[in-house]
C-alpha positions, 0 to 999 in steps of 0.5 A: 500500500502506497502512502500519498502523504509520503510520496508528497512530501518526497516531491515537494523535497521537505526533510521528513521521516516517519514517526509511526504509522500515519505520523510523518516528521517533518523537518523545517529550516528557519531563520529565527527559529533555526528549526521546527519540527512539524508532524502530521497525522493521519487519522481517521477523518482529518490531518492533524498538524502540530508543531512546537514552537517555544517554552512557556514564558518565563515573564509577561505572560499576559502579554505573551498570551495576548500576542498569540491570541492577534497572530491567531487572527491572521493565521491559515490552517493552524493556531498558536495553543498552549499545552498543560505545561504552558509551552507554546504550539501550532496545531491544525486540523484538515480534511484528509481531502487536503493532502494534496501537494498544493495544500501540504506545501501551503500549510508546510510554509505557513507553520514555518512562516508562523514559527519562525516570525513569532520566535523572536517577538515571543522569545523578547515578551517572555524572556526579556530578563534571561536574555539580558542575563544572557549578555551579561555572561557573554560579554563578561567572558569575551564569549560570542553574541553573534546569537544575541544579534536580534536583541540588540536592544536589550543589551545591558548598559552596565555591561 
């Protein structure tokens, strides 16, 4: 038995592997968000999307959760959630008659696009502090910031 989604997936040239069966591990290379791993599953009456996206915020949590909530306004075929745990999600659901390359590379691209743009606004609400700290240490010790780049701004003036 052929497996369509899988076949798809090799066309479109995405990175993927199986994750057991009807689960396909997709992997997606971003800019912000070096990498997001999105699986589909295949059940019974749809494809379920879900992909993580960050930890829950150490900070700001309102204002972290009310970022997601406008992005969610704009979004196609996934939603920002968040689990028991607090940590941060995109998950979708399709009919299965959505498993067509068009759809699958529609919706590959826009749980990379809304991963990889919400990664460091969501990393600056949340985690505003640990990233301050996180120059602090750095420069103290001569160590790269070339990864700090994006939070420019939040470099520490005392240090």
């Amino acid at each position: 038995m052929t497996d369509p989604l899988a076949r798809i997936l090799d066309d479109l040239g995405v990175d993927w592997e199986p994750g057991g069966p009807g689960v396909h591990v997709v992997t997606l290379p971003g800019t912000h968000k070096l990498v997001t791993n999105c699986r589909l599953v295949i059940e019974d009456h749809a494809l379920r999307v879900e992909a993580f996206v960050i930890r829950h915020p150490d900070e700001n949590r309102e204002e972290f959760h009310l970022e997601l909530l406008r992005r969610n306004a704009r979004m196609y075929a996934v939603a920002f959630t968040v689990d028991t745990h607090g940590d941060v999600w995109l998950i979708g659901r399709l009919p299965l008659t959505a498993i067509t390359p068009e759809e699958i590379d529609r919706v590959l691209g826009s749980v990379l696009t809304y991963a990889d743009e919400s990664f460091d606004p969501l990393l600056e609400i949340g985690f505003a502090e640990s990233i301050r700290r996180e120059w602090r240490w750095r420069l103290s010790r001569g160590e790269s910031t070339r990864n700090l780049a994006a939070f420019e701004h939040l470099r520490p003036e005392d240090a």
